[in-house]
ZAMARGU-4260 file (C-alpha; in steps of 0.2 Angstrom, whole numbers, plus 5000, padded with zeros to 4 digits):
<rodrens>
0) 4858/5025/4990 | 4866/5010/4995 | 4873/5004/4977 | 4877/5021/4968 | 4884/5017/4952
5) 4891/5033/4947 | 4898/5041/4929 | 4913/5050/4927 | 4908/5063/4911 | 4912/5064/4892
10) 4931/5060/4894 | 4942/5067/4882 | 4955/5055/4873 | 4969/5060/4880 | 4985/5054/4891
15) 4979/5065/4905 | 4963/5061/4905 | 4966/5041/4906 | 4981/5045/4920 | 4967/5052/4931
20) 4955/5037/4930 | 4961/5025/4941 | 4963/5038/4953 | 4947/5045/4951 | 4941/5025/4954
25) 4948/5019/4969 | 4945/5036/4981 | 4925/5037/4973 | 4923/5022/4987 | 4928/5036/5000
30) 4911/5044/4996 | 4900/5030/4994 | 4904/5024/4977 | 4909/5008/4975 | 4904/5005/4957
35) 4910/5020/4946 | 4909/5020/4927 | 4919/5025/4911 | 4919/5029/4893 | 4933/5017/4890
40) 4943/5022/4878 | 4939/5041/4879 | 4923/5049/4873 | 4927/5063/4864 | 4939/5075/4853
45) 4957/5071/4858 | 4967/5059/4845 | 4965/5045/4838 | 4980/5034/4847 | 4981/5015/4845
50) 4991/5012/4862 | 4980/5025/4872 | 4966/5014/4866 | 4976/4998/4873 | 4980/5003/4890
55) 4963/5014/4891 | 4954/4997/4887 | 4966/4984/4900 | 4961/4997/4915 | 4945/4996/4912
60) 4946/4976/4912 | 4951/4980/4930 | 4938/4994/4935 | 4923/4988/4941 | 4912/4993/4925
65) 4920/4988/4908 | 4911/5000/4898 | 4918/5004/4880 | 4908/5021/4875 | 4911/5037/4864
70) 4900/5051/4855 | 4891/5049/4841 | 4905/5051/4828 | 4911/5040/4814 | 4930/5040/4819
75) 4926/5038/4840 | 4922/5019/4838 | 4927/5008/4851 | 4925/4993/4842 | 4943/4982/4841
80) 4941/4976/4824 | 4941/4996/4818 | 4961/4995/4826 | 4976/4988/4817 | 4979/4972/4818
85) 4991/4972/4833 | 4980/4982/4844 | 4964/4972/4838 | 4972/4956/4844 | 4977/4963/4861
90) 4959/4970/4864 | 4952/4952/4861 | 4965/4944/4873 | 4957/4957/4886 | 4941/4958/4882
95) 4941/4938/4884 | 4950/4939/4899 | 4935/4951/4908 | 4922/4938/4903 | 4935/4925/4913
100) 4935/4933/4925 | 4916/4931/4930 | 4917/4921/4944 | 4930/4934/4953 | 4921/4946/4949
105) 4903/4940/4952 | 4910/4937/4970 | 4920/4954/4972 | 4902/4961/4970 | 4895/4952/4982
110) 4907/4955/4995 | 4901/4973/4994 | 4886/4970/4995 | 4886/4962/5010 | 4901/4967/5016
115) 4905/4984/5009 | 4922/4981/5003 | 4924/4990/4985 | 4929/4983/4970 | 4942/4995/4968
120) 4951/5001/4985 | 4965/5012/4988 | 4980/5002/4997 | 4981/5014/5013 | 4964/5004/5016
125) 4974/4987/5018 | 4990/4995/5023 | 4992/5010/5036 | 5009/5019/5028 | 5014/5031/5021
130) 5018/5022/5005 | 5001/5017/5003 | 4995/5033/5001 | 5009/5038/4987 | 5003/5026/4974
135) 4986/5036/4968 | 4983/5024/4953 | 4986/5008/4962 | 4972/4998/4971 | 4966/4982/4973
140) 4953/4973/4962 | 4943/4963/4973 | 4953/4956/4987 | 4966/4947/4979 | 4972/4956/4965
145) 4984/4972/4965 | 4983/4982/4948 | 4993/5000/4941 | 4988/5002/4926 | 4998/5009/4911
150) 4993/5026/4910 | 5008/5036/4897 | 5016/5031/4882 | 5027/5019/4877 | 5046/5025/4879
155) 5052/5024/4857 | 5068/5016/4860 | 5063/5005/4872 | 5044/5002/4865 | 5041/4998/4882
160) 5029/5008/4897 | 5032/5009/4913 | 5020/5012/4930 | 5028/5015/4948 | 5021/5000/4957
165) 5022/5000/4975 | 5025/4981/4982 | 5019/4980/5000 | 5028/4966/5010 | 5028/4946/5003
170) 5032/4940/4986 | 5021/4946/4972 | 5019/4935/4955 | 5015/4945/4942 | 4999/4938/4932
175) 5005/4940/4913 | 5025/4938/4917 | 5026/4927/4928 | 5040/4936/4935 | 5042/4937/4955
180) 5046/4952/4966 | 5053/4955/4982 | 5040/4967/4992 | 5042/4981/5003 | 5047/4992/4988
185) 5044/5002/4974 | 5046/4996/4958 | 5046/5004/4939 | 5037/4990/4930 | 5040/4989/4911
190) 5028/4981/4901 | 5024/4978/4883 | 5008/4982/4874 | 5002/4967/4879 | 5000/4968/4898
195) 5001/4979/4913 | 5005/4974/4930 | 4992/4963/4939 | 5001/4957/4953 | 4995/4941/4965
200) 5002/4939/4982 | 5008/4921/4993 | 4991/4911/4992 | 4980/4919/4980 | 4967/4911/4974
205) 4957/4917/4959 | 4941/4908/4949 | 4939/4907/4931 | 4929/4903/4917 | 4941/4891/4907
210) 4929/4898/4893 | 4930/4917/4886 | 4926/4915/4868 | 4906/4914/4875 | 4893/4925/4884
215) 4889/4908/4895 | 4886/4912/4912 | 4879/4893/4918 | 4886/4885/4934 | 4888/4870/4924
220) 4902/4877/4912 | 4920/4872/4919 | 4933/4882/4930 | 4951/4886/4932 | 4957/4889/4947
225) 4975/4900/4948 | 4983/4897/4964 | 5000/4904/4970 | 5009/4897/4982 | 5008/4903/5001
230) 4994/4902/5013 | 4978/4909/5009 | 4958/4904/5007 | 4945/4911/4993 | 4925/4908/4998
235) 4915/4908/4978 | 4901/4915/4978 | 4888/4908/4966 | 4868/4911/4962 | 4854/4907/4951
240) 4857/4926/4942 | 4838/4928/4947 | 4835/4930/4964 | 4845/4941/4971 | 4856/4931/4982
245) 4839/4921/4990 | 4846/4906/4981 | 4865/4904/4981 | 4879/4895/4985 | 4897/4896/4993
250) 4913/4886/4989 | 4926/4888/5001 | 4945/4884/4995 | 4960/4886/5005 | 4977/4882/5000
255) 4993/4878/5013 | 5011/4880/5012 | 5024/4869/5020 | 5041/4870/5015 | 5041/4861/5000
260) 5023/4852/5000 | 5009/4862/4996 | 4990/4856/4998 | 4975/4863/4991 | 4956/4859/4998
265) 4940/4863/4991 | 4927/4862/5003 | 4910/4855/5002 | 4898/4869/4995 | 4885/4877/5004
270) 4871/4883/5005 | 4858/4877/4988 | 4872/4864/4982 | 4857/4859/4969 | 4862/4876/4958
275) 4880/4867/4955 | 4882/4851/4943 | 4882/4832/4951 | 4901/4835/4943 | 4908/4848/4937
280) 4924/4851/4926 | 4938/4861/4935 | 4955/4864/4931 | 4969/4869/4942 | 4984/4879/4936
285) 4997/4880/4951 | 5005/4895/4943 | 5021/4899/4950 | 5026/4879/4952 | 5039/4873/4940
290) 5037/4853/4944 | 5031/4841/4958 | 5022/4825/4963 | 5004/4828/4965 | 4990/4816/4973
295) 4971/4819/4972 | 4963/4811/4986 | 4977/4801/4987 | 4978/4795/4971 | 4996/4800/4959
300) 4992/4801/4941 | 4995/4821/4939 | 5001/4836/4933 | 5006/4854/4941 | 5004/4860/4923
305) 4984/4857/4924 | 4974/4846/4934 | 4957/4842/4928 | 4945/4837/4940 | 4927/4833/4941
310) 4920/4839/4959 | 4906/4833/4967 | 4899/4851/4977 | 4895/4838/4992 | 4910/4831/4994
315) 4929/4837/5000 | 4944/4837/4987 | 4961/4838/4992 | 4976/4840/4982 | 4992/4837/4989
320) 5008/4844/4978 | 5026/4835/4986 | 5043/4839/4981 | 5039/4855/4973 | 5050/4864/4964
325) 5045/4885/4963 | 5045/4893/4945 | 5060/4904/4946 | 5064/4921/4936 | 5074/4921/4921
330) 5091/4925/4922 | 5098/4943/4925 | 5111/4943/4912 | 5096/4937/4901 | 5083/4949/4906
335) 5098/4960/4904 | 5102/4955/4885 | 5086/4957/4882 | 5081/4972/4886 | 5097/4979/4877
340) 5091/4968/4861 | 5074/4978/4860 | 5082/4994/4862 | 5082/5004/4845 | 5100/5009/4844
345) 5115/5007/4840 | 5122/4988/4841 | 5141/4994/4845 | 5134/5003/4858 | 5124/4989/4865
350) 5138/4977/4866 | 5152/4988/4875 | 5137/4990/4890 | 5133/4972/4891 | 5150/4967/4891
355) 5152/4979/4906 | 5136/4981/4916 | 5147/4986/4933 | 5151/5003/4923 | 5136/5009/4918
360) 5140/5027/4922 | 5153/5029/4909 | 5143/5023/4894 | 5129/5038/4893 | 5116/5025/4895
365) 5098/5035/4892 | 5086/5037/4908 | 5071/5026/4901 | 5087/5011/4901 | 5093/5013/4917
370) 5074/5013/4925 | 5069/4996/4917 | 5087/4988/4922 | 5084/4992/4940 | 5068/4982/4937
375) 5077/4968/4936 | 5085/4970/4951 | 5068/4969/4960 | 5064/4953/4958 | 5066/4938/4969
</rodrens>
């Protein structure tokens, strides 16, 4: 009764039926369930919809059980390469990304285990407002990430979707984009077919396999760790997939911000340091640093980019960033170009509201416009 991994019934594939999923997800811990399972992708009758498919399949790489599943029927296959070819590729990206994101989610598990905390949890139980209670298909997966999936179609002029993201306080980096938000606000987030918002706050720390093309789950395959800048620590849990937790190991990272210098520390390991390679292969991907000097254990001969290391579990590794730059957004009146460029209309049209943006009210601009150029006037 302490693990109940729960089901959520023969899902029909539909719009309304994905929109109550994340819901449905993150407020089953309320009663005990902090593992609750889909049919991703819907599992019956319904239609057959490319995009619904998509954004069905990305939720469910940030739901606790990633389980593609429909009835017995030769046109309810979940299999990608049954798609076309744009959604195909897309469902590879993600379904990569879900075997990546092993070592975060390997330890998100454990932290309920021992600690209770789901992998999926409504916001109002980080934050007490009334805010937090607003956002129904927003939660955190595991204890650093905030997700809202996608959960309606694509706008047809704009070929973009939207979800209404609530950003508590901070600067949230979104993890596809790149793009940086001002917290303490809600925001309409438009995304192609090819994300939905993941969001990481000031220090995030997140573990991954630098490898998703396999079904390798050895210690002894290398990492990437993505840091954001801020102040923030991450403890890795690790075992020897056999003994339930009797044999394991913890790496503790932590990563410092002062004004423009930033430094980064894994810690020794502990616990059975033997499960872990004499040196293993890990790659750090500062991701919202454009440019600096970086020193590893006092020698300079690196990167921001990507800086490859090999790490001895018994030993300290610092890395010390100086003179660092902080990626920036791209500019407004670009985003703003942009965003008119995709538009499906007419190019006349287009180029008497860029040339006046202060006047929007006169130029009959749709609503789905106006919502994704406020966007841009949330970030940073």
């Amino acid at each position: 009764h302490r693990y109940p991994l729960g089901f959520s019934g023969d899902t029909h594939c539909t719009w309304k039926s994905l929109d109550f999923q994340p819901y449905f997800t993150n407020t089953a811990s309320n009663a005990g369930y902090t593992w609750w399972s889909h049919d991703i992708g819907g599992h019956m009758m319904g239609v057959q919809d490319d995009e619904l498919y998509l954004r069905w399949l990305q939720y469910g790489v940030f739901s606790p059980i990633n389980r593609l599943h429909s009835s017995n029927s030769d046109f309810m296959g979940k299999e990608p390469w049954k798609r076309s070819f744009a959604a195909s590729a897309v469902s590879k990206k993600f379904l990569q990304l879900r075997h990546r994101l092993i070592p975060y989610l390997y330890t998100a598990n454990y932290q309920t285990h021992t600690q209770g905390i789901p992998v999926c949890m409504p916001m109002y139980y980080v934050h007490d407002n009334e805010d937090a209670y607003r956002c129904r298909n927003e939660y955190y997966f595991g204890s650093k990430l905030l997700v809202c999936p996608i959960t309606q179609p694509a706008d047809k002029q704009l070929n973009l979707a939207y979800a209404d993201v609530w950003l508590p306080e901070g600067r949230w980096t979104d993890f596809f984009t790149g793009r940086i938000y001002r917290g303490g606000q809600w925001v309409a987030m438009h995304r192609d077919i090819d994300s939905i918002p993941v969001l990481a706050g000031e220090g995030t720390i997140i573990p991954m396999y630098a490898n998703g093309e396999s079904n390798d789950l050895s210690l002894d395959q290398p990492l990437e760790i993505h840091i954001w800048r801020g102040n923030g620590s991450y403890e890795l849990y690790e075992d020897d997939g056999e003994t339930k937790c009797a044999d394991h190991v913890v790496t503790r990272m932590e990563v410092t911000e002062s004004g423009n210098t930033l430094r980064f520390v894994i810690h020794p390991a502990e616990g059975k340091r033997e499960l872990l390679p004499e040196k293993r292969k890990v790659n750090l991907i500062f991701r919202d640093v454009l440019s600096a000097d970086v020193s590893v254990n006092g020698s300079r001969e690196f990167s921001p980019k990507g800086i490859g290391l090999l790490v001895s579990a018994d030993k300290e590794t610092v890395v010390e960033l100086t003179n660092v730059i902080p990626m920036e957004n791209p500019d407004p009146k670009q985003l703003r170009s942009d965003l008119l460029t995709r538009f499906q209309g007419d190019n006349l049209w287009k180029n008497l509201v860029f040339g006046d943006m202060s006047n929007l009210n006169s130029r009959k601009i749709p609503a789905s416009v106006r919502r994704a150029l406020k966007e841009i006037d949330a970030l940073i």
